[in-house]
N, C-alpha and C positions, 0 to 999 in steps of 0.2 A: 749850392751844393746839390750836387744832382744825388740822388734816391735810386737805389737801383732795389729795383723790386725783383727778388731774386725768383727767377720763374724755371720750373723745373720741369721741361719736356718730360714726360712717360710716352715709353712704347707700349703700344697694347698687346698685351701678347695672347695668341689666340693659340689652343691645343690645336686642334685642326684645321692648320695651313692647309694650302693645295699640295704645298710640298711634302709635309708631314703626310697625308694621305695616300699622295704618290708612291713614298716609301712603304709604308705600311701595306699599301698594295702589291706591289711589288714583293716586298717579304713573302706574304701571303702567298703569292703567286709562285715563288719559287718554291717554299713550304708544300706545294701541292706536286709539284712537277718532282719534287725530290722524294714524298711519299711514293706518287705516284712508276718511278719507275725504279724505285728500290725494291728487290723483292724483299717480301714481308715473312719472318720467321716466326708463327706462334707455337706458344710452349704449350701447343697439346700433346694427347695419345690420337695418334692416326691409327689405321688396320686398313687390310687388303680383306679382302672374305674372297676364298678358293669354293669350288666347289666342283665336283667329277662324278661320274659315273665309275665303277670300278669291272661293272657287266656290262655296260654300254649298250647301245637298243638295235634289237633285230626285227629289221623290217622285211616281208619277204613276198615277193610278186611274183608272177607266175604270166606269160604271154605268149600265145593264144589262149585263150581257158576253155575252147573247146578243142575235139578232131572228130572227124567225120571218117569213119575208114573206111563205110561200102562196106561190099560184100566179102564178107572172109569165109570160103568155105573148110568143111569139114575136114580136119586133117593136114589143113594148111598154117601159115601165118601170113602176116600182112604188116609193114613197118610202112613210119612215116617216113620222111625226110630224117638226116643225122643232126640236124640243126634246124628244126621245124619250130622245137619251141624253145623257150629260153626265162631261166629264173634267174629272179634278181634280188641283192643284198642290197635295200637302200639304207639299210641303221647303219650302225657307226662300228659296231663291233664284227668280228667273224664268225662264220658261223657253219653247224653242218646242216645239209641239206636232209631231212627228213623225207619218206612216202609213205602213204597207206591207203588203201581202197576200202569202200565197203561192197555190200553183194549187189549184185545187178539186176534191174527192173525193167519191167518191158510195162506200156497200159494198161496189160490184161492182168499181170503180176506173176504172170509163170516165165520168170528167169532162168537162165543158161546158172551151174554152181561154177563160181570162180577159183578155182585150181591154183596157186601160184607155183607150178612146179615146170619145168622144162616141157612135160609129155603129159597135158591134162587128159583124162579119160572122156567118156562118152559120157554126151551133154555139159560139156566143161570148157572152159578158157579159163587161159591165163594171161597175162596183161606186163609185159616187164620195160625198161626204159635201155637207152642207148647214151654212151655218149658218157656219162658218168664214171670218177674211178671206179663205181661197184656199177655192174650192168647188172642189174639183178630184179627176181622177180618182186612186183610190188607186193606185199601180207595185207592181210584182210584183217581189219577190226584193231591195227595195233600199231603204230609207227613203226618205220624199217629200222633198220641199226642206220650209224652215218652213212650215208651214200657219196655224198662230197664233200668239202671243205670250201666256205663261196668267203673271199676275204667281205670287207665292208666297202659300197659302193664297188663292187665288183656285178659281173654277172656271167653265165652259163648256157650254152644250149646244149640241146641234147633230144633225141628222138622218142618213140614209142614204139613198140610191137606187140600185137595181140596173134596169139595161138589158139586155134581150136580145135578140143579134142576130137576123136573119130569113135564108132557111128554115132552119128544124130537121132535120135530114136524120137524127138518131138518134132515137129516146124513151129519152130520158134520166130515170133517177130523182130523186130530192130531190138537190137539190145542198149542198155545205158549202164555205163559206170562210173563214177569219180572219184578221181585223185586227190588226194590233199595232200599237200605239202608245208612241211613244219619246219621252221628254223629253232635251231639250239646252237647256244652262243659257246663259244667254242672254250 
């Protein structure tokens, strides 16, 4: 009588196969590719932030900033060019073109009196521009009323002419005066 000794093969079984891994990878792998090209919805509060100016900014330039007129005799005038010089709106908003002078000086300090009227008197000038809807004379000590309307990023030329009254009763040296110019936002 044969004996049969009953012998009972086991498989080992191992969690991580090469195959078990490969899958697992793979999942993984797909898991990220599916993240990855899904767009993502979170349930937050978003916000835009606005923000404007409601006056917008007035920048304003002025080119050449000087003129040289020479000799203007007594009783005459003398103008530039009609587009000698030229002011500019580089802000964002429009604006009016302002002027004003103050009184004029010579080294010695005995100035010509600046007149701004059509027909200044003796020992006088007047000083007015060209070229602008108001051609008008420049005021001394005070801003003009609007002289033009310069939109934003726009710009203007426009001349000068100086008047001088009749008779001269000093000899007056070179005379100086300046202009300013003031932007207000329209």
């Amino acid at each position: 009588m044969l004996l049969r000794m009953g012998c009972r093969l086991q498989k080992k079984y191992t969690f991580w196969s090469s195959n078990s891994k490969k899958i697992v990878l793979a999942v993984l792998i797909s898991m990220i590719w599916v993240t990855t090209l899904t767009p993502m919805v979170l349930a937050i509060n978003t916000k835009i932030s606005v923000t404007f100016d409601p006056d917008g900014v007035v920048t304003i330039d002025v080119w050449p900033n000087t003129w040289a007129a020479g000799v203007v005799l007594a009783g005459q005038n003398t103008a530039s060019g009609a587009a000698d010089f030229t002011v500019w709106n580089n802000g964002t908003s429009a604006m009016y073109v302002q002027l004003q002078t103050n009184t004029t000086s010579d080294p010695a300090g005995s100035g010509m009196t600046y007149n701004p009227v059509a027909s200044p008197g003796s020992n006088a000038f007047a000083l007015n521009t060209t070229g602008f809807t108001l051609n008008s004379y420049i005021p001394i000590n005070a801003y003009s009323v609007n002289y033009y309307t310069l939109n934003s990023e726009n710009s203007k030329t426009f001349g000068l002419r100086i008047t001088i009254g009749s008779p001269l009763t000093t000899n007056y040296t070179t005379q100086r005066i300046e202009i300013r110019f003031n932007g207000v936002s329209v």
